[in-house]
N, C-alpha and C positions, 0 to 999 in steps of 0.2 A: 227231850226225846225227839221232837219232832224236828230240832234245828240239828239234831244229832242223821237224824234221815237225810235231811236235806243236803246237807254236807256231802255225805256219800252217797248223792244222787250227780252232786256234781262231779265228783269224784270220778266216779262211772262216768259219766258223759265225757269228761275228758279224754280219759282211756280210748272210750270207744271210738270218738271222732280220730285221734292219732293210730290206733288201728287201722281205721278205713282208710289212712290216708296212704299209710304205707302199703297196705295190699290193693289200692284200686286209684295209683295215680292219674290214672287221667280220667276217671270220674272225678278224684279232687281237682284236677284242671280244668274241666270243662266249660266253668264260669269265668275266665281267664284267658283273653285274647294277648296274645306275646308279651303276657306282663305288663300288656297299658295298662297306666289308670283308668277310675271310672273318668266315663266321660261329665265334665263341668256339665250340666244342663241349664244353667243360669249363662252361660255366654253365647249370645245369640249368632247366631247360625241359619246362614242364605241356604236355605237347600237348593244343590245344584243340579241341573235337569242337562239334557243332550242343546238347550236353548241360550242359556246362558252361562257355559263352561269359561266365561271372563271373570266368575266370579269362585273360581275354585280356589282353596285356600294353599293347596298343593302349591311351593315352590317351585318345581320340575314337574314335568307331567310329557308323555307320549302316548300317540293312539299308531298304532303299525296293523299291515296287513302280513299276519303272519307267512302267505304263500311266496311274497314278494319281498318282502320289507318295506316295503312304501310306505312313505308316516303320511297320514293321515289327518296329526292335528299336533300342535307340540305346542310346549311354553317352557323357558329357558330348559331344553333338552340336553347341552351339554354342560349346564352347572355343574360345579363339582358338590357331592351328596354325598353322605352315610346312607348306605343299602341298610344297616340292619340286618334282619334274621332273611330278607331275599336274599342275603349271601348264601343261604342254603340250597338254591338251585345249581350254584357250581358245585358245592360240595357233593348233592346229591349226585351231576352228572359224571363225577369225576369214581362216582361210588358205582354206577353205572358201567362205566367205561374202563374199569380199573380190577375190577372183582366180581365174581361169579353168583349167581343169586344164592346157592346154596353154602355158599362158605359160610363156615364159623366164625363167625369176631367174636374175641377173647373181650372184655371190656378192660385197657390197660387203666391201670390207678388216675392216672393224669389226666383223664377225663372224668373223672368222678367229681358231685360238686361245683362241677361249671358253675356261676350266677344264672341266673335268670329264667327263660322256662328252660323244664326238664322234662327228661322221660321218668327220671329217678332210678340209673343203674347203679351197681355195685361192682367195684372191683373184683374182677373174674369171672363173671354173670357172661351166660354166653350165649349167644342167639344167630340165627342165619342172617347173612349182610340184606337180603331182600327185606325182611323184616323190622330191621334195624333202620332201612331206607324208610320205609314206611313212617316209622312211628315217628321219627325225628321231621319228618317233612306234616306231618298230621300234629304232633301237638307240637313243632318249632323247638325240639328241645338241643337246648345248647349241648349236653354233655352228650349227646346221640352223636351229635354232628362233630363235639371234638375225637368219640370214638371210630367214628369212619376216619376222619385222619390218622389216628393214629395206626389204623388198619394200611387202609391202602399206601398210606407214607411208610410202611414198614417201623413203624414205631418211632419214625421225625415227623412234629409237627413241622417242623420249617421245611422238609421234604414234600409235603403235600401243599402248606401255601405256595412255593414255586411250582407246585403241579397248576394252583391255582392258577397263577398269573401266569403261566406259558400258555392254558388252554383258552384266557381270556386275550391274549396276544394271537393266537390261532383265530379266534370266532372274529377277532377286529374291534374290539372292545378296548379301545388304545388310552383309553381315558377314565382306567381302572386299577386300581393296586388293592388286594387282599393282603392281610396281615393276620388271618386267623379266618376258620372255618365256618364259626356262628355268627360275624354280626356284632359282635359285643363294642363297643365304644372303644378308636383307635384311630389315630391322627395320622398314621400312614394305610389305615383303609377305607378308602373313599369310592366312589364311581360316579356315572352320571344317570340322566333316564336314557338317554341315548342305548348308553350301553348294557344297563339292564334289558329294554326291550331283543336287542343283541343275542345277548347269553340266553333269555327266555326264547327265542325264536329257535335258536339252535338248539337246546335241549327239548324243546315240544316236539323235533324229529324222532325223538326217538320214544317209540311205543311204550317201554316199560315208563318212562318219565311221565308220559299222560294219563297213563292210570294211574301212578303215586297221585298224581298231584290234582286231580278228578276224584278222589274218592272223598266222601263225605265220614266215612266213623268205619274201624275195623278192629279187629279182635287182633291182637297179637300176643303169638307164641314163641315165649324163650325156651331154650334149648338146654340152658342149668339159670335157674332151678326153674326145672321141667315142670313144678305146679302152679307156675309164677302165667298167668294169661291177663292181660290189659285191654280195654277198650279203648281207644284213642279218639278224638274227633277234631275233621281239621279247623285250623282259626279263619279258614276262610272264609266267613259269612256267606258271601255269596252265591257258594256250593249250596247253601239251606236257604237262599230267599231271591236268587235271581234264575230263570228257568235255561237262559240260552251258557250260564259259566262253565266251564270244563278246568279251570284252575286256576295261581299256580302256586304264589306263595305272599303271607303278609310280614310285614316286618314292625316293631318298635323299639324306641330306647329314647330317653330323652331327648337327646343333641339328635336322633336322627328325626323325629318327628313320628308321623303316620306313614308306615311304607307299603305301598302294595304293587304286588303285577299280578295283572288280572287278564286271564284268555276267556274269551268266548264264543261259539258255533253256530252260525242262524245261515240256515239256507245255503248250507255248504260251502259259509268264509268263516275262516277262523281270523278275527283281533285280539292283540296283545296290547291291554293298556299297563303304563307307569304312573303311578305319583307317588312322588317325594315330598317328606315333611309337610303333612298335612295340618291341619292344627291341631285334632286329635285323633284316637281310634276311631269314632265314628267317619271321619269327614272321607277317610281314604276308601271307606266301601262306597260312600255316596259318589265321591266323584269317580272312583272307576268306574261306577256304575254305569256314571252320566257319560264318561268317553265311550264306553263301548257301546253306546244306548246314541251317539252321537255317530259313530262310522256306521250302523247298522242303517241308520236316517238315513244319509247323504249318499250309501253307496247306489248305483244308477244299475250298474249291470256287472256281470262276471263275462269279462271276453277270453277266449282260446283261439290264439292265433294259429292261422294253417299253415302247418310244418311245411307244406310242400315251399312258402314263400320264406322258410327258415336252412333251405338247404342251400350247400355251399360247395368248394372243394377247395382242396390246398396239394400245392404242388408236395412230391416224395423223391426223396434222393435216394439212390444204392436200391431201385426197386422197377420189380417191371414193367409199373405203370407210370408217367409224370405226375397223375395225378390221383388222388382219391375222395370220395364222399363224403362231407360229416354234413351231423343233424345234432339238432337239439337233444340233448337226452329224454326229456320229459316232454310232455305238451307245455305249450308253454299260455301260463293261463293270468291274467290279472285282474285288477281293478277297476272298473269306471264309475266317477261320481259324479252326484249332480250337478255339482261346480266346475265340471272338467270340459277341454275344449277337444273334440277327440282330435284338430288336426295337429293338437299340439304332441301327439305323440309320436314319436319317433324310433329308429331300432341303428343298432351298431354293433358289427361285427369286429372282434378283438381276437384274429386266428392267427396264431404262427405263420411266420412267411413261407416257412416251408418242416417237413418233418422226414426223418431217416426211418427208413428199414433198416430193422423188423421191427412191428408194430402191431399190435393187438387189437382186435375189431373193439370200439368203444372207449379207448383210450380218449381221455380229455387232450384239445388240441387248443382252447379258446372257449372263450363265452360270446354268447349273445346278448347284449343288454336294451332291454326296453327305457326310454327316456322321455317324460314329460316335462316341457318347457326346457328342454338341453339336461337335466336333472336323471339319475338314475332311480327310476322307481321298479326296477325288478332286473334276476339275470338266470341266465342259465346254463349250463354247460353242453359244448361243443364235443361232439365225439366223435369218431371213426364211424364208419358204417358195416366195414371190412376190413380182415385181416391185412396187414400193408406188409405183403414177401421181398423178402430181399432179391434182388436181379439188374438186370443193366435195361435202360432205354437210354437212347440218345438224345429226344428233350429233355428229359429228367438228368443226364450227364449236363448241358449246356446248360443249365437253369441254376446245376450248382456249379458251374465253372465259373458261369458268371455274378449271380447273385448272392452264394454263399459268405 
């Protein structure tokens, strides 16, 4: 009798745990960092500090200033590397850039089932794309992320990995090929850290991406079946144990290792660290930690150079002035660190020789670029001041009689 209980005690418990699991995936996730294994604890491990970042396990590794791009600290930066599930920041920006928060994504079949994490959708299950951004970037789920492609690609995946690699070709990420949306293991999808910090610097522009990618745990609400509500939380550790992180995304899969890009905000500079292939899940929060715990050390000052020594003019054709004003468009603000020589900085102006009427006040005419040690560590754009009318002067005729 009693073995007769016991049986149908397990019996039940069975049951119940695949219930919970299926109504409250990402509680069942929660213990579950992008499908690492548990970490070896028997293989010993140099904890790495902002002191001795020589000893990180990270293959690849970058420390950037997000305002600028100026790297900050690197180790082989343009190896060629498996992103892993950081491939999800393009897919998120292109989910961004491509579709409307409130749209309905259908979940088509072909994303049902993905490997590896999930959100756990079901074919036809339908929820708004903001939500959709959400969950897949909070718990890294692969089939979230094949369903945005298949969204914004119009129902081709191979229509959205070229959206991939055109917009990684746009950012300057020259040394990246995507062959699918999540991350998954793929011999033609590689990148480097270079260019992860890259893609990471350019997506942090854009406000709805730093709140996805900033949020610690959120309730999300599908749209069919409308009683269907999940808690997500993201795998970024350091959203729950480092106080200055604001994001952005981790990555794993065996061949790629430990993958992480990590930003963080102290004192009004934002850093974007990379590492690739760590030795394991643990090692990649430790050493992000330790880069961005390493620029926050060394940086000396934030400077803002005065526009007035940034302005400039560039001659106009067909108008009825020869010449007109531009300026920098932003303040233009960067880094100084303790190891820096400030007379090693330098500035260079890269403006059109000349530009035609008609011309719209603000129009990009050229950059500005700040340079340390001959090196570009920031830039900014050149613009108009004022509208450039079309009309005749007679220097601006002989300036392009002659020099056009």
């Amino acid at each position: 009798m009693n073995e007769m209980i016991f049986k149908r005690l397990i019996i039940f418990s069975i049951v119940f745990v695949q219930i919970f699991i299926a109504f409250n995936p990402a509680r069942a996730m929660d213990s579950i960092v992008d499908d690492a294994p548990p970490v070896d604890e028997s293989k010993p491990y140099i904890p790495v500090t902002a002191d001795n970042l020589q000893d990180m396990t990270a293959q690849a590794a970058i420390l950037i200033d997000a305002t600028t791009g100026r790297v900050l600290y690197e180790k082989n930066p343009d190896a060629k590397a498996m992103p892993a599930s950081t491939t999800k920041m393009m897919t998120c920006i292109l989910g961004l850039e491509n579709a409307n928060d409130d749209d309905i994504v259908e979940v088509d079949k072909r994303a049902v089932g993905v490997e590896g994490s999930a959100i756990y959708i079901n074919e036809g299950d339908k929820i708004k794309m903001s939500e959709l951004l959400q969950a897949t970037m909070l718990a890294s789920g692969n089939d979230g992320a094949a369903a945005i492609a298949y969204y914004v690609g119009k129902g081709s995946l191979e229509t959205f990995v070229q959206m991939m690699n055109d917009k990684a070709k746009e950012i300057g990420a020259t040394n990246t090929h995507f062959n699918n949306p999540h991350g998954l293991t793929d011999p033609n999808h590689y990148t480097t850290a270079r260019d992860l910090a890259k893609i990471a610097r350019y997506a942090y522009q854009n406000e709805k991406f730093r709140k996805i990618v900033s949020t610690k745990e959120q309730e999300i609400q599908w749209v069919n079946p409308a009683e269907r509500k999940d808690i997500y939380g993201s795998t970024n550790r350091l959203l729950w144990n480092y106080d200055d992180a604001t994001g952005i995304k981790t990555g794993y899969t065996d061949a790629a290792g430990g993958c992480l890009v990590a930003s963080a905000q102290k004192n009004g500079v934002t850093l974007i660290a990379v590492v690739l292939k760590t030795s394991d899940s643990r090692a990649r929060f430790v050493e992000g930690r330790a880069l961005l715990d390493y620029g926050f050390k060394h940086i000396k000052e934030m400077k803002t150079v005065d526009e007035q020594k940034l302005i400039s003019s560039i001659y106009t054709h067909n108008s009825t002035n020869y010449k007109t004003t531009v300026k920098p468009i932003q303040p233009f603000t960067y880094l100084v660190m303790d190891t820096d020589n400030v007379n090693d900085f330098s500035w260079k102006m890269n403006l059109l020789a000349y530009i035609d009427a008609p011309l719209k006040q603000g129009a990009k005419v050229g950059t500005v670029d700040l340079l340390y040690q001959g090196n570009v560590v920031g830039s900014v754009d050149m613009v108009t001041t004022e509208e450039v009318t079309e009309g005749f002067n007679l220097l601006g005729f002989l300036h392009k009689l002659f020099f056009s």
